[in-house]
C-alpha positions in Angstrom: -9.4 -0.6 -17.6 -9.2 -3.8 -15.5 -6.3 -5.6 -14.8 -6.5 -9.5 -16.0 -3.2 -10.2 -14.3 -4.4 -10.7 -10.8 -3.1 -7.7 -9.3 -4.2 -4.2 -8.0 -7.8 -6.0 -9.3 -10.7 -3.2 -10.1 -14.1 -3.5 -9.6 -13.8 -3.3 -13.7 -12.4 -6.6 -13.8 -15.1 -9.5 -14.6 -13.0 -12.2 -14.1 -11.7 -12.8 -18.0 -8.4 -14.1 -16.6 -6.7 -17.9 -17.4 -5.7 -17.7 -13.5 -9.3 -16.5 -12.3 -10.9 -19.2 -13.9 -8.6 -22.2 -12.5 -9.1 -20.3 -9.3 -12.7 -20.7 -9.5 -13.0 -24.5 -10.5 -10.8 -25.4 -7.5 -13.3 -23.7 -5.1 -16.6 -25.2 -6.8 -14.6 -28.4 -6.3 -13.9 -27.7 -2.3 -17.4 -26.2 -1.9 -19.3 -29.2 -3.3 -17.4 -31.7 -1.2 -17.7 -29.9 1.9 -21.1 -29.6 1.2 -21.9 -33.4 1.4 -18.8 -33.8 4.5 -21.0 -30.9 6.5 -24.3 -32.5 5.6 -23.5 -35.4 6.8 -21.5 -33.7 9.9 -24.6 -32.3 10.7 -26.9 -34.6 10.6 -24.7 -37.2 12.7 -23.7 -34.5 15.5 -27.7 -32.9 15.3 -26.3 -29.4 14.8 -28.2 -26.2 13.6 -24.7 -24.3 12.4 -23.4 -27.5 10.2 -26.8 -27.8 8.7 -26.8 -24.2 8.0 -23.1 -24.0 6.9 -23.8 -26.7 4.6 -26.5 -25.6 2.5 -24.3 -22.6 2.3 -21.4 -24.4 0.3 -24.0 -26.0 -1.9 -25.2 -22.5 -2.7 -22.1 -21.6 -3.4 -21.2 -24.8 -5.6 -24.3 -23.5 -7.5 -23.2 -19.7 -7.8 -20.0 -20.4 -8.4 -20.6 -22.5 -11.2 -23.3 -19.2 -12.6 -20.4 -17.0 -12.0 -17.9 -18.6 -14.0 -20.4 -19.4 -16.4 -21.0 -15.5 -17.3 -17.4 -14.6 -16.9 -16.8 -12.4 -20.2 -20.5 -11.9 -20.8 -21.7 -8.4 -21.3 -22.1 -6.4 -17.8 -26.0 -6.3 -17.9 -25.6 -10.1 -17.5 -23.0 -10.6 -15.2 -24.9 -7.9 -12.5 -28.4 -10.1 -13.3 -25.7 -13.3 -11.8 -24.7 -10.9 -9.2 -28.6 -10.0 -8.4 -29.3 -13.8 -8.5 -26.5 -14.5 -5.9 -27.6 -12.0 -3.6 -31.1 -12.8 -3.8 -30.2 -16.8 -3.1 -27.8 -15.8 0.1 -31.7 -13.9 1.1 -33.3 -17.4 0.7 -30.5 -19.1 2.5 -30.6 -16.7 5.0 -34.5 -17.1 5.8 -34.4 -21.2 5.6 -31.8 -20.4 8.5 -34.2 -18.4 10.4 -36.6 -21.0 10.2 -34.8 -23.7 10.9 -33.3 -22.2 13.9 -36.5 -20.8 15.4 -38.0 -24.6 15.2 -34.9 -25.7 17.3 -35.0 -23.4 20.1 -38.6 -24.6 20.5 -37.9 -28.6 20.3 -33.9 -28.3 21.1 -32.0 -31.1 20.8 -28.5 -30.9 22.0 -25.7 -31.0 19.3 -23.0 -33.8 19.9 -19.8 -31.1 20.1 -16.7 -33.3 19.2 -18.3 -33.8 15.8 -19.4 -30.6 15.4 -16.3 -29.3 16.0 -14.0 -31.6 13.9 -16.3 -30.9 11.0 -16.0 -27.5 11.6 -12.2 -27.2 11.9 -12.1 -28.9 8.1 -15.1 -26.4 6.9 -12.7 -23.8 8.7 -9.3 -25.1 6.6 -11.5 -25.3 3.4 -13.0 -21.9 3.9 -9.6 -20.2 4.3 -7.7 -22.2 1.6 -10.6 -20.4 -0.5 -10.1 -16.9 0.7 -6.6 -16.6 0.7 -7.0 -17.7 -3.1 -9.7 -15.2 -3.9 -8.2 -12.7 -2.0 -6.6 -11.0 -4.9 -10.0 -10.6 -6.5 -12.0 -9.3 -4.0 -12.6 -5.9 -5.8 -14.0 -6.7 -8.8 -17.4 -6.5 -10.4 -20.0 -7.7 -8.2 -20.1 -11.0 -9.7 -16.4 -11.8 -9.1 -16.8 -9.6 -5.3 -20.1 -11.7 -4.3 -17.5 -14.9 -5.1 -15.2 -13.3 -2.2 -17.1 -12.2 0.0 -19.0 -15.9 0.3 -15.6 -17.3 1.1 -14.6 -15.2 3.2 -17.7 -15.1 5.2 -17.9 -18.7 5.1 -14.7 -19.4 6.7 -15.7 -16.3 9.6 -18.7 -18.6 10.1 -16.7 -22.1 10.2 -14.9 -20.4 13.0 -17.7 -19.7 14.8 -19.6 -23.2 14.2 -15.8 -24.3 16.1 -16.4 -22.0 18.9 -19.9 -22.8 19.4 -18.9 -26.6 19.7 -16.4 -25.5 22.4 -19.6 -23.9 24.4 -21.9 -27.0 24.0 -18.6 -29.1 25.5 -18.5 -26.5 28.4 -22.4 -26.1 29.2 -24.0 -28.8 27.5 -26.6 -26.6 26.2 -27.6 -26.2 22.5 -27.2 -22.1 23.0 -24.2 -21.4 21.7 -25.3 -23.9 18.1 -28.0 -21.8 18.1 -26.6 -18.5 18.4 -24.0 -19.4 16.0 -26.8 -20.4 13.4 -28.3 -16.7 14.0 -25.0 -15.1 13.1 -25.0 -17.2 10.4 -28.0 -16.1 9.1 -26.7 -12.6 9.8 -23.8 -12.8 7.6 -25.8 -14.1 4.7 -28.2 -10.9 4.9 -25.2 -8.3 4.9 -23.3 -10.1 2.4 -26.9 -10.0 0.1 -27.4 -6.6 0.9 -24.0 -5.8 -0.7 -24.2 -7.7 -3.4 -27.5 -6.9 -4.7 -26.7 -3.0 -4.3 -23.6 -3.5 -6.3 -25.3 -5.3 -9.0 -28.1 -2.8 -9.1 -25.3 -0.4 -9.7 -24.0 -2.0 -12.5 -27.7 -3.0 -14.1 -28.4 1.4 -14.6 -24.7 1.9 -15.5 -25.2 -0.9 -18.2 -28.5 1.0 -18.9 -26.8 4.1 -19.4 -24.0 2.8 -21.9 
């Protein structure tokens, strides 16, 4: 049986809760205006990482907004959002790849103080998120791939912040790069458990 009152959370629970809900409105909010304040962050300062990062909250916005969207639907439905998600972190993943790849052929070096500053407030966004989801992280695989976004997102704001310390130090568009790689990194392991999960749940709802 899950528990709706935001403790001791199972991976039953599919986010049917008054408090889960609010919860989840508040970080489509943050995630769609970071999106546009990392977009623009990125293009200004030339970086790979903020580019990256920021089509990350706008995948999220769009998730998000699926997840809480199928919230009460029946389990078949919420593992196809869970299957979606992970499949879109895939995409995300590749277009960082890409992306990347083309710069360390034409590199262009990032301009670090406004790298960094935009990653410092991606950073505080990021964690404000977790620490609100954190109570939730072990639900079904809709409600986990919601956590485990944030969560990597803020790991990866962190690094975007180190990475603009490195370009400071060296002047070189390394560590940007390297930072965009892990990126993409963390996008492919958080796929690969959310799609497993959801697969999961598509033969258990089979089985019902």
């Amino acid at each position: 049986m899950s528990n709706n009152c935001g403790c001791g959370i199972d991976q039953n629970f599919d986010g049917s809760s008054k408090s889960y809900k609010r919860v989840l409105i508040v970080i489509i909010a943050i995630n769609l205006i970071m999106f546009f304040v990392e977009l623009s962050g990125g293009v200004i300062s030339k970086s790979t990482a903020l580019l990256a990062d920021s089509l990350d909250f706008l995948g999220d916005t769009a998730t998000y907004t699926i997840s809480l969207v199928v919230i009460g639907m029946p389990l078949a439905t919420r593992a196809k959002a869970g299957l979606f998600k992970g499949i879109s972190l895939l995409v995300i993943a590749a277009w960082v790849l890409g992306t990347t790849g083309y710069r360390v052929i034409f590199i262009e070096v990032p301009e670090p103080i406004t790298m960094g500053a935009i990653g410092l407030v991606a950073f505080s966004a990021n964690v404000i998120s977790a620490l609100l989801l954190v109570r939730y992280k072990d639900g079904d695989s809709n409600v986990r791939s919601v956590w485990l976004c944030s969560r990597n997102d803020a790991i990866g704001n962190l690094a975007v912040i180190i990475a603009a310390s490195g370009i400071a130090a060296s002047n070189t568009a390394w560590p940007d790069l390297i930072v965009a790689f892990v990126l993409a990194g963390l996008f492919i392991n958080s796929a690969v458990q959310i799609i497993k999960q959801s697969r999961a749940e598509l033969k258990q709802s089979a089985m019902a």
